[in-house]
C-alpha positions in Angstrom: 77.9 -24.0 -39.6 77.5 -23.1 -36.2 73.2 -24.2 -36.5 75.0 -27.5 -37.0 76.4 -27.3 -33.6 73.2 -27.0 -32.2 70.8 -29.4 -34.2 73.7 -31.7 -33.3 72.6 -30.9 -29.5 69.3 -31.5 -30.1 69.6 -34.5 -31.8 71.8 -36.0 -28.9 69.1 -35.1 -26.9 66.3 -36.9 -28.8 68.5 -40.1 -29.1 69.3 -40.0 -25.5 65.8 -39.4 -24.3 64.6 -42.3 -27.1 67.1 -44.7 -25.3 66.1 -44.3 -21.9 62.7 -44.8 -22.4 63.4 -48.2 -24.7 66.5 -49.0 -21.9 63.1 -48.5 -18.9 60.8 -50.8 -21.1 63.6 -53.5 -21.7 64.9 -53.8 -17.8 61.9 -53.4 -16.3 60.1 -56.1 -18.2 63.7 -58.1 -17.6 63.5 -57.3 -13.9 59.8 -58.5 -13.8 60.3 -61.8 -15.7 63.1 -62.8 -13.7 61.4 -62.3 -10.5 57.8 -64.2 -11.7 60.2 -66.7 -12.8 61.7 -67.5 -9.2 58.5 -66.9 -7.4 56.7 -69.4 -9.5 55.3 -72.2 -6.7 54.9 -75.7 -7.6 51.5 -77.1 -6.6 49.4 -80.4 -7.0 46.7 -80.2 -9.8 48.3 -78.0 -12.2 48.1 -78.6 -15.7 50.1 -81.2 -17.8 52.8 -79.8 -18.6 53.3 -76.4 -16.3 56.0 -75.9 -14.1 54.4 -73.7 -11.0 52.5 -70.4 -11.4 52.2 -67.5 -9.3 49.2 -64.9 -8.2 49.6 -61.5 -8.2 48.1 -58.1 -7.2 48.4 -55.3 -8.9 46.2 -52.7 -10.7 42.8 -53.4 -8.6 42.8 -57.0 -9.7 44.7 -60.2 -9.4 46.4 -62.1 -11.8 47.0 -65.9 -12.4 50.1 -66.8 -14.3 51.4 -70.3 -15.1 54.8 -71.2 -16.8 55.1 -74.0 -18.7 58.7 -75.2 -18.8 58.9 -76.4 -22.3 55.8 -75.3 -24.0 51.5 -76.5 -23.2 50.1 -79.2 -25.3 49.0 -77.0 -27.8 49.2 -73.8 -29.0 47.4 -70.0 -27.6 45.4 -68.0 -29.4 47.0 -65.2 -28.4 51.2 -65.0 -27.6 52.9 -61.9 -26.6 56.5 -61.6 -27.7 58.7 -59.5 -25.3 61.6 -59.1 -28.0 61.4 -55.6 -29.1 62.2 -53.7 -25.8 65.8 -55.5 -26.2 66.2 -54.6 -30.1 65.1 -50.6 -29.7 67.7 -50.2 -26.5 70.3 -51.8 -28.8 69.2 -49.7 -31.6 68.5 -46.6 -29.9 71.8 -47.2 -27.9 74.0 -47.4 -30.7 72.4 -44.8 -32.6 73.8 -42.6 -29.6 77.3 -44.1 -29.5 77.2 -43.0 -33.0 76.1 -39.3 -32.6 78.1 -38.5 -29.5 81.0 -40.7 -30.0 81.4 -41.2 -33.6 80.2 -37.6 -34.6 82.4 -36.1 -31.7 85.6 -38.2 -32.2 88.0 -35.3 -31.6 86.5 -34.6 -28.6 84.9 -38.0 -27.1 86.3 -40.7 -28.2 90.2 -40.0 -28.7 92.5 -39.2 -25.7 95.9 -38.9 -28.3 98.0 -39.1 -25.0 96.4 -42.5 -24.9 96.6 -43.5 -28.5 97.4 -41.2 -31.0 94.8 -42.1 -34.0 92.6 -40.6 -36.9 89.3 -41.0 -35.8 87.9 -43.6 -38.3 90.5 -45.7 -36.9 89.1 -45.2 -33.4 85.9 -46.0 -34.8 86.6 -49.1 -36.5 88.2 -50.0 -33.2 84.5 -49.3 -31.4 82.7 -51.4 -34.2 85.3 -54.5 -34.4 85.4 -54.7 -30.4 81.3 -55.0 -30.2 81.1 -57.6 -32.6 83.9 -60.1 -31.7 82.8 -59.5 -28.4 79.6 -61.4 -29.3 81.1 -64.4 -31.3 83.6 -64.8 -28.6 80.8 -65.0 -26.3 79.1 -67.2 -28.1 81.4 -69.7 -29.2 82.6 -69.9 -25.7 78.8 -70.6 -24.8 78.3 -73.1 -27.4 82.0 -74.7 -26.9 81.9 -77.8 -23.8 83.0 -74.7 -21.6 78.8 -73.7 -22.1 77.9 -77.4 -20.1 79.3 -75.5 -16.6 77.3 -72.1 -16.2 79.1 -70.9 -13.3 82.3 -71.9 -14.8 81.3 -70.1 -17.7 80.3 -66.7 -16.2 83.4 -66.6 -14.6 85.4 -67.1 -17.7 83.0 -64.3 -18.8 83.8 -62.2 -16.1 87.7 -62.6 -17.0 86.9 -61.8 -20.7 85.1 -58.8 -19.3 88.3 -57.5 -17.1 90.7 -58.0 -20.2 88.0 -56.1 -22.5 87.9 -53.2 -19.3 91.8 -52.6 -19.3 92.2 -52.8 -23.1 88.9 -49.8 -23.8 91.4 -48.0 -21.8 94.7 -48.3 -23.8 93.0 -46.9 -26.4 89.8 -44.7 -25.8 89.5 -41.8 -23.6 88.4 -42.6 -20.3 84.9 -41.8 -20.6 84.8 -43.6 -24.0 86.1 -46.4 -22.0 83.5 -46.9 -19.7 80.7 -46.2 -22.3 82.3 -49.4 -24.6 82.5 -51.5 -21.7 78.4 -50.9 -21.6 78.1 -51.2 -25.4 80.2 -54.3 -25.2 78.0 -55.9 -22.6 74.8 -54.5 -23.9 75.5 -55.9 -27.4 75.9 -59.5 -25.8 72.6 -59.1 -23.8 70.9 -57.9 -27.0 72.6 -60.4 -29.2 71.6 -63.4 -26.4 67.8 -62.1 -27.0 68.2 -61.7 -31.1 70.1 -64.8 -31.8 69.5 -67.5 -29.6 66.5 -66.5 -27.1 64.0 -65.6 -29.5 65.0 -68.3 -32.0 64.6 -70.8 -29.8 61.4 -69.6 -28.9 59.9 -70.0 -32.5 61.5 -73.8 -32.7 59.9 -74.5 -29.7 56.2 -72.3 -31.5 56.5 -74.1 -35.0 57.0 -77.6 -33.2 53.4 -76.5 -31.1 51.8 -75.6 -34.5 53.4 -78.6 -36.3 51.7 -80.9 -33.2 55.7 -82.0 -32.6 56.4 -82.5 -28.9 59.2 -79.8 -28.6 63.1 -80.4 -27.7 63.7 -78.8 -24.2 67.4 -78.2 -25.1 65.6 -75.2 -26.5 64.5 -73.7 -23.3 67.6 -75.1 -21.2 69.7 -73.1 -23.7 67.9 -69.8 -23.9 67.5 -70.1 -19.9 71.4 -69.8 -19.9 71.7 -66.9 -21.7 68.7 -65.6 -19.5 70.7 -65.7 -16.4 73.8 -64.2 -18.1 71.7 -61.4 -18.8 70.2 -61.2 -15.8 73.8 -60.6 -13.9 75.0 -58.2 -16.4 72.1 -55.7 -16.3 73.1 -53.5 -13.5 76.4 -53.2 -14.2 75.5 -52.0 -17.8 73.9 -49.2 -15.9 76.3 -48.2 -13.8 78.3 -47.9 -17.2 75.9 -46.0 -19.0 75.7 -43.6 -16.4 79.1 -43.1 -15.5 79.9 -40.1 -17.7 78.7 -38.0 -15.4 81.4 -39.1 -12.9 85.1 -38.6 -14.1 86.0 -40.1 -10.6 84.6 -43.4 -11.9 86.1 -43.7 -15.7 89.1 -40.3 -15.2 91.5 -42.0 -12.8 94.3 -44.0 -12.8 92.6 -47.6 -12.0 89.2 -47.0 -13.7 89.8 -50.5 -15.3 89.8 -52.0 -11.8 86.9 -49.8 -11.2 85.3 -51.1 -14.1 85.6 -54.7 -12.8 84.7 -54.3 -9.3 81.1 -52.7 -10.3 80.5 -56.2 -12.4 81.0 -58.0 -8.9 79.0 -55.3 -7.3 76.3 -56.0 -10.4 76.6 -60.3 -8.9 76.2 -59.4 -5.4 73.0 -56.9 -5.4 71.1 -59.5 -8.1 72.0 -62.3 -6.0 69.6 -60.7 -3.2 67.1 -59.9 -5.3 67.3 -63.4 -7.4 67.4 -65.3 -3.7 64.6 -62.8 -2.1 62.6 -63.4 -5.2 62.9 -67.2 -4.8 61.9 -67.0 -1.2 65.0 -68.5 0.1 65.6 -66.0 2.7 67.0 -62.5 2.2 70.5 -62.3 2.5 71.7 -59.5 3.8 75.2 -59.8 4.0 75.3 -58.9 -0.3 74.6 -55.2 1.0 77.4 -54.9 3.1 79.5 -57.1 0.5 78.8 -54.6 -2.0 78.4 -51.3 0.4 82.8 -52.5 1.0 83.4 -52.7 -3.0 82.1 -49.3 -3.6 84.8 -48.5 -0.8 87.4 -49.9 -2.1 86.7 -48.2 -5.8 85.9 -44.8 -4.0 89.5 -45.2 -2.4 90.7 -46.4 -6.1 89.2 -42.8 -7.6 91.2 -40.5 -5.3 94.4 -42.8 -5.3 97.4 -40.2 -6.3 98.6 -41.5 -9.6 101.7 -43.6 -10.5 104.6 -41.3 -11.2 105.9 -42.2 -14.7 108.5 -39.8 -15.0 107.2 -39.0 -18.9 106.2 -35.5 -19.2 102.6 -35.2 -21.6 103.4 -33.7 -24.7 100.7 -30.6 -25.1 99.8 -31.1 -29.4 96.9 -29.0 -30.6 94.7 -30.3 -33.4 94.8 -28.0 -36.8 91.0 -27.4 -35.5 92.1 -26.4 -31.8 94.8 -24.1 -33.2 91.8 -22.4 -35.7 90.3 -22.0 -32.3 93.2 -20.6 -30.9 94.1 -18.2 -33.7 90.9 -16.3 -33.7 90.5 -12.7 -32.9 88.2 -13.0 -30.1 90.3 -15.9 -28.4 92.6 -14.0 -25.8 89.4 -12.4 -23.9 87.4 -15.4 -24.3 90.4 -16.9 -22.4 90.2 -14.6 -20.1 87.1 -15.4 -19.4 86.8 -19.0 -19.2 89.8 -19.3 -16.8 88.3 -16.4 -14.6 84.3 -18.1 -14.7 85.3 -21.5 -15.6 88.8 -22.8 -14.5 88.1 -22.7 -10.8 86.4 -25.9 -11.3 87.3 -27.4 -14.5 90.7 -28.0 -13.6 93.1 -30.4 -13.0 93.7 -29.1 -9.3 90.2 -27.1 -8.8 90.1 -24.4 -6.2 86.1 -24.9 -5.8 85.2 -25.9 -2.3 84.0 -29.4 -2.6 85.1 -30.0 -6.3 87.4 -33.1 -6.3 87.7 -33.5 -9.6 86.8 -31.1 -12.8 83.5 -32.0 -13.5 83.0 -34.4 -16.8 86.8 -34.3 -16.7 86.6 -31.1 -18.6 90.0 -28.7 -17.9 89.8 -25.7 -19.4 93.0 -23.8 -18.0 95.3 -24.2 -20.8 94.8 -22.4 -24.7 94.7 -26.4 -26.3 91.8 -27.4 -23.5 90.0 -24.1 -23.9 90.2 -24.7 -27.9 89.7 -28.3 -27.6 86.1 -28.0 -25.9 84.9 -25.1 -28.0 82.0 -26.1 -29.1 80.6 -27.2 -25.3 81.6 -24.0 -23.9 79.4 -22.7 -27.1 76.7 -24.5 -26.2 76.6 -24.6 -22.4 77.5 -21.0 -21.7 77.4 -18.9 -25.0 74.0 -20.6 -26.4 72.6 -21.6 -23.1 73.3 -20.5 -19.2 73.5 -24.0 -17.6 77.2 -23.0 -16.8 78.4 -21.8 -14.5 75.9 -23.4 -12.2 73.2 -21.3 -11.3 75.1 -19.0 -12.4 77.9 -18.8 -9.9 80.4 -17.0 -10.9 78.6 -13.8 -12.9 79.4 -15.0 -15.9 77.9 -12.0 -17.8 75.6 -11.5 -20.9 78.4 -9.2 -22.6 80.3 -12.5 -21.9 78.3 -15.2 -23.1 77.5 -12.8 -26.6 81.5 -13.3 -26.7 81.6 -16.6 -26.6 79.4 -17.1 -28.9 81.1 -14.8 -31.2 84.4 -16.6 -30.7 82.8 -20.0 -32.0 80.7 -19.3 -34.9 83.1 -16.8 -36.9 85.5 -19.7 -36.3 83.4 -22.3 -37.3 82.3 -20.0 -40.4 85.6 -19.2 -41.1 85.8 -15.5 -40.2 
């Protein structure tokens, strides 16, 4: 059973390490598009039909690229999709929600002093929320609402502040952050899948067909462009944010959640205006340099005194955990290596916070995160740090001990 632990590892790993290389492949070519696209210069004596075109030097050579708004008077030989970078990160990107979230429930997903539910439920929650997150989007695009885009990003914007506070009521807050990604990612995706591409092969088939093609086409897809343009980094910041329990762990991490969409507006908006050469407007730096402020004071704000005292409930697997032989020394020697850190109030000098959220000073946290401290410090050494605190071979053959004959049933 315990091999299972570890394929599981390695599989997260592949999944991960598949993701970011689709996730580089699909921003970067976004990032690039969007910047020809403003940077295109409209000149006399271009052909029917194009819209401006840019030059560009890269590689040794230059290059001479021409948009055409609707489509030229006939069609290329040759037509390069970009479609597939968006489909793999949505692919690859769910295929990790499902092995890290989904395959690590328990431990991941549900926080039961947030919502106390079986994990299918949780689940089911996760899929539902992605996909009437998209046909709200969409309906709301395609409704009279879609006619105003500014109007309509800030409606999105709203709809992305409710969906913040609500991943919160009911995931953990590291789940939270990752849905709020998923959620956002799945619109982008769904934007590229549904509508932009679509349109694209109306607009192809008309060409072949020697039609004149309907520029509603592009004027649509062009909307959902520009949504997905402004979504991007925040998306990022989400997808990275496990790594930083002062980000999704605190009391206001919904707030957090919807000051880094503004910050997301505010550092495209130079980029989109420097891009257009319109000037380069500083002032979105120092904008966004005073939201990160505000949500760095938000992380360390002391929390709202409810005056309920958390109930500690251990799992039937946690108290397996805590029932085994080896599982007084192994406590012994996760709060004398570990708990320094990974605790509520750590003692560490310059730990704020325990690292990934992880507390390991009580029996139900220690049993709860068995199979991490398996794999991060009885499998592997990459904790402690650099070894830090001596944490010793003798030790580490313990832990290990301690997780597979529970796992086996020993």
């Amino acid at each position: 059973m315990y091999e299972y632990a570890i394929a599981w590892e390695w599989l997260n790993f592949a999944v991960r390490w598949l993701h970011v290389i689709t996730a580089i492949a699909w921003i970067g070519s976004s990032f690039y598009f969007i910047a020809l696209d403003l940077g295109l210069v409209k000149r006399p004596g271009l052909p029917v039909g194009a819209y401006g075109e840019e030059w560009q030097v890269h590689g040794g050579g230059f290059y001479h690229i021409q948009k055409y708004l609707v489509a030229p008077a006939s069609m290329p030989e040759h037509l390069t999709w970009f479609k597939w970078e968006s489909y793999a990160t949505w692919l690859s990107g769910f295929a990790l929600l499902a092995v890290v979230y989904y395959g690590g429930a328990d431990l991941f997903l549900i926080d039961r002093t947030v919502l106390d539910i079986e994990p299918w439920q949780a689940i089911g929650l996760s899929l539902a929320s992605l996909a009437v997150g998209w046909i709200l989007y969409d309906l709301l695009c395609k409704s009279p609402l879609g006619r105003n885009t500014w109007g309509l990003m800030a409606i999105l914007y709203v709809v992305l502040i409710a969906m913040a506070w609500g991943y919160t009521q009911v995931f953990t807050g590291r789940a939270a952050f990752l849905h709020l990604g998923a959620f956002t990612a799945t619109i982008m995706s769904a934007n590229v899948f549904f509508i932009i591409i679509p349109n694209q092969k109306i607009v192809v088939a008309d060409l072949i067909a020697g039609r004149t093609p309907d520029p509603k086409y592009g004027v649509i897809a062009k909307q959902r462009s520009l949504h997905n343009n402004y979504l991007t980094l925040p998306v990022i910041f989400f997808m990275l944010s496990n790594h930083y329990p002062l980000a999704f762990a605190t009391e206001f991490n919904w707030i957090i959640a919807a000051l880094v969409f503004l910050m997301g507006v505010t550092i495209r908006h130079w980029f989109n205006t420097t891009h257009a050469r319109k000037g380069k407007p500083t002032w979105t730096w120092l904008v966004t340099v005073l939201i990160f402020i505000v949500i760095m004071w938000l992380s360390t704000v002391p929390k709202v005194l409810t005056g309920e005292e958390e109930q500690a409930r251990l799992s039937t697997r946690e108290q397996t955990f805590v029932a085994n032989g080896h599982f007084e020394a192994v406590r012994d020697v996760v709060q004398g290596r570990c708990s320094m850190c990974h605790a509520a109030e750590p003692v560490w000098e310059g730990i704020a916070r325990a690292p990934k959220n992880v507390k390991l000073e009580t029996d139900g946290e220690i049993a709860a995160h068995a199979r991490e401290i398996y794999l991060q410090a009885g499998r592997s050494d990459a904790m402690p740090p650099g070894n830090i605190t001596d944490l010793s071979s003798e030790e580490r053959k313990l832990l290990v001990a301690w997780y597979e004959t529970t796992v086996e049933g020993k």
